[in-house]
C-alpha positions as CSV (number, residue, x, y, z in Angstrom):
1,X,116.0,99.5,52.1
2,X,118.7,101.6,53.9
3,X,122.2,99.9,54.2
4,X,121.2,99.9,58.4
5,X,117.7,98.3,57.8
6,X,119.9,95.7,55.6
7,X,122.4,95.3,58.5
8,X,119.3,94.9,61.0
9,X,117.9,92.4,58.7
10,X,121.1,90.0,58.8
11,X,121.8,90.5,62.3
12,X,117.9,89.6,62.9
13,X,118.5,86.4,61.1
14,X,121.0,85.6,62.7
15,X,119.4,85.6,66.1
16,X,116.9,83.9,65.0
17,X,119.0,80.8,65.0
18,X,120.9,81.3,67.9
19,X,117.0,81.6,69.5
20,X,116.4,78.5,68.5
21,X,119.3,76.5,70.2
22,X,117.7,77.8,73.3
23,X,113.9,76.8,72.8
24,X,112.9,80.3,71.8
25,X,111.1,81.0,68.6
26,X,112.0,84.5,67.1
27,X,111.0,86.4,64.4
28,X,112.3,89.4,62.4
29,X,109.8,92.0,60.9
30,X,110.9,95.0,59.5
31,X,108.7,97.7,60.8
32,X,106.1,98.1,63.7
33,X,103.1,97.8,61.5
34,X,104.2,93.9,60.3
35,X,105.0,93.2,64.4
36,X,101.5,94.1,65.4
37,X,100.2,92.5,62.5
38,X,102.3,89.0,63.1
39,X,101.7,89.2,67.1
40,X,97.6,89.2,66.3
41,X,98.4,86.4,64.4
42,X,100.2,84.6,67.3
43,X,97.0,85.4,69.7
44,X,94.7,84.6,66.9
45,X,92.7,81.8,69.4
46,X,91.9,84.3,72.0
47,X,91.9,84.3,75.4
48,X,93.4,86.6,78.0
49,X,96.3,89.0,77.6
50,X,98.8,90.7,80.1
51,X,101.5,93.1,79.6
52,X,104.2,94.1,82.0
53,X,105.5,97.4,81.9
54,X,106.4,98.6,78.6
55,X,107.1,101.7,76.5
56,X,107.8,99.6,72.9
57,X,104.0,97.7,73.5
58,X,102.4,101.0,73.4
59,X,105.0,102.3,70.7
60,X,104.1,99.8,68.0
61,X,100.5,100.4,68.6
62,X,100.1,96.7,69.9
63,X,98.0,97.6,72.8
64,X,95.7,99.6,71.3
65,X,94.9,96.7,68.4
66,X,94.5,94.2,71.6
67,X,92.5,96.1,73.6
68,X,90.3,96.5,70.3
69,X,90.0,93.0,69.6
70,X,86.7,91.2,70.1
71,X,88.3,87.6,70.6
72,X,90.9,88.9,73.0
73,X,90.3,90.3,76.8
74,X,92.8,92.7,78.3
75,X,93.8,92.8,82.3
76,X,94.4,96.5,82.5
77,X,96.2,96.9,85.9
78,X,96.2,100.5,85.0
79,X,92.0,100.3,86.0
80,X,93.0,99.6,89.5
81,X,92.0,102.2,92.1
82,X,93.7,100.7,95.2
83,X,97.0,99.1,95.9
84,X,94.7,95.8,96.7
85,X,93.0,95.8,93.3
86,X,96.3,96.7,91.6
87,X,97.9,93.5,93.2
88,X,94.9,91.0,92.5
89,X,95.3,92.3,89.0
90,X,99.1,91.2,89.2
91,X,97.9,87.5,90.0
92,X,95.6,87.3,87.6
93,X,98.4,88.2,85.0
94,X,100.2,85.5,86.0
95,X,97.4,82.9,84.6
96,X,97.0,84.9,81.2
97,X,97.0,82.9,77.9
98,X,99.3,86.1,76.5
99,X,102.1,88.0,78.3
100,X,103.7,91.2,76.6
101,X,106.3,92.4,77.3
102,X,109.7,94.3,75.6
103,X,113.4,93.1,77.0
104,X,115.6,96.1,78.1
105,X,118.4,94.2,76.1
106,X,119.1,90.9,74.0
107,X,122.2,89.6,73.7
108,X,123.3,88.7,69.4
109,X,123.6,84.8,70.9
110,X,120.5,85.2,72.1
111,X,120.0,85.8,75.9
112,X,117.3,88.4,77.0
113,X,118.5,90.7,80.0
114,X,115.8,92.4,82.4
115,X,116.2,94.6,85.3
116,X,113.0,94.7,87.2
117,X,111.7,97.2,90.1
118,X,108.8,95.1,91.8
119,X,109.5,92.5,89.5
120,X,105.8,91.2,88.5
121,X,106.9,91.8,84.4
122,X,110.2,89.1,85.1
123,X,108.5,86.9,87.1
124,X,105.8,86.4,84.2
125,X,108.6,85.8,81.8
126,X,110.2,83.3,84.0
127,X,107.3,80.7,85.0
128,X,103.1,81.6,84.6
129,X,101.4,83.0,81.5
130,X,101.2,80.0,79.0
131,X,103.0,82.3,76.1
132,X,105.0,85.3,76.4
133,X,105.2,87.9,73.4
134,X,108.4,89.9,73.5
135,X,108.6,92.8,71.6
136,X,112.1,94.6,71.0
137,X,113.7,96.9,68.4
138,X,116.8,96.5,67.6
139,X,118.6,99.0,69.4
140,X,118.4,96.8,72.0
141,X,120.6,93.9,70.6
142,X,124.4,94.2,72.3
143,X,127.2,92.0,72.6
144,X,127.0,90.3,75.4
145,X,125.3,90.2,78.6
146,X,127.8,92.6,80.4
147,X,127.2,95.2,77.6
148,X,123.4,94.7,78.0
149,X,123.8,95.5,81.7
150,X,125.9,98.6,80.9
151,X,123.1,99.2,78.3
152,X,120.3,99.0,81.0
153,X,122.1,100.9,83.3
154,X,123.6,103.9,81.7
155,X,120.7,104.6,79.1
156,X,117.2,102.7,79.8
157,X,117.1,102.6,83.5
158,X,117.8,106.8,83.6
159,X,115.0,107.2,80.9
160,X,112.3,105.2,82.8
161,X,113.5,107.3,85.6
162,X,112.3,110.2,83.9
163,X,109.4,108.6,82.7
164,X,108.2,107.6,85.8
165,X,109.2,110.3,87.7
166,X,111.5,108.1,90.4
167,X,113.2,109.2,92.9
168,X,116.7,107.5,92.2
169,X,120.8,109.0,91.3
170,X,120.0,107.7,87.7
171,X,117.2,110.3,87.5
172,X,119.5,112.8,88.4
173,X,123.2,112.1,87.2
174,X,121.8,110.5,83.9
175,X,123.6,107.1,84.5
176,X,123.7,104.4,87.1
177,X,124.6,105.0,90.2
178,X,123.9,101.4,92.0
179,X,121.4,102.5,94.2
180,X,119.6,100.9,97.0
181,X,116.5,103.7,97.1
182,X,113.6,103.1,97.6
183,X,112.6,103.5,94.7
184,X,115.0,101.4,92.8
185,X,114.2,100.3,89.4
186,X,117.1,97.3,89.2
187,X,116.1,95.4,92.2
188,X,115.8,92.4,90.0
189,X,118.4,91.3,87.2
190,X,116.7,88.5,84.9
191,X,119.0,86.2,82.3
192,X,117.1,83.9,80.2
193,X,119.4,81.9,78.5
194,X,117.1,78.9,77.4
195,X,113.5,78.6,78.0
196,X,112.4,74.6,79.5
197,X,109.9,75.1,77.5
198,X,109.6,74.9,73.6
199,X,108.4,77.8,72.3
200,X,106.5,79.6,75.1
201,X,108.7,82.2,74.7
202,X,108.3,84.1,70.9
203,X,110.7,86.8,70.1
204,X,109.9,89.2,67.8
205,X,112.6,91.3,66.3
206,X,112.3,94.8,64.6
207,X,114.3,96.9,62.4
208,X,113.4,100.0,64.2
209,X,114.9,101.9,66.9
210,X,111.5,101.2,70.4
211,X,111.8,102.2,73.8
212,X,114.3,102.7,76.0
């Protein structure tokens, strides 16, 4: 183990209990493989599974092994051919047994920060899908929420730009540039600093460096 995957490690366990003071149940794996592995486990009763949108899902190879799975069904917005069927396939992510997602930045106490475009991914990790699965490297973990803003802002937020081929200043200058386009990616800032309830929310920590 590398003296960072050792400081990784610690910082993960730590978290873990701040997680807890705020009805959040987290866990710290150590590579993608053992993520994947321990989120199959979490959805090992089946049912229905949503994701919002997500580079570190795809990263880890998560979607793939639940698209795969016999005793789970996946509500693939991405086989909708119209705007219609695409926002039918939103509502019916917001009943799913299983909601994935990544955070764009969790805070060492333990709040997850999320800036949101059309906002479906936030509004499923605030009240709908009976568990959400949140995925997020470590890379992502700052300070404190003003430093996960800053974090969003001036390095995820440009590289979904990119990504998704937006039409925003960050696309162009590289940093935040507090647009209101209309294609704005950060119409919606999310702070979940406690979850009403117990354990819907699970946090799974890894000692890599995943998405943006």
């Amino acid at each position: 183990m590398t003296p960072k995957q050792h400081a990784y490690k610690a910082l993960g366990n730590t978290m873990i209990k701040n997680f807890k003071k705020r009805n959040i149940e987290a866990f710290y794996c150590e590579d993608s493989a053992s993520a994947v592995a321990l989120a199959m486990e979490l959805m090992k009763d089946g049912g229905t599974v949503g994701k919002g949108g997500t580079e570190t899902i795809r990263e880890v190879g998560l979607l793939d092994a639940v698209k795969s799975a016999e005793h789970l069904t996946f509500i693939d917005r991405e086989l909708a051919k119209t705007p219609e069927e695409k926002k039918q396939i939103y509502f019916q992510t917001l009943q799913c047994d299983y909601f994935l997602m990544s955070s764009n930045a969790i805070t060492v106490d333990g709040e997850l920060i999320n800036i949101d475009g059309n906002g479906n991914r936030v509004a499923c990790l605030i009240y709908g899908p009976e568990k959400v699965i949140v995925i997020a490297g470590m890379n992502k973990v700052v300070e404190d929420v003003d430093s996960g803003i800053a974090r969003i802002g001036n390095f995820a937020a440009p590289a979904n730009a990119a990504r998704l081929e937006t039409r925003t200043p960050c696309a162009t200058l590289g940093h935040c540039g507090d647009c209101h386009s209309q294609d704005c990616m950060c119409a919606q800032i999310v702070i979940t600093r406690h979850s009403r309830h117990k354990d819907r929310i699970k946090v799974i920590l890894v000692g890599e460096e995943l998405g943006f």
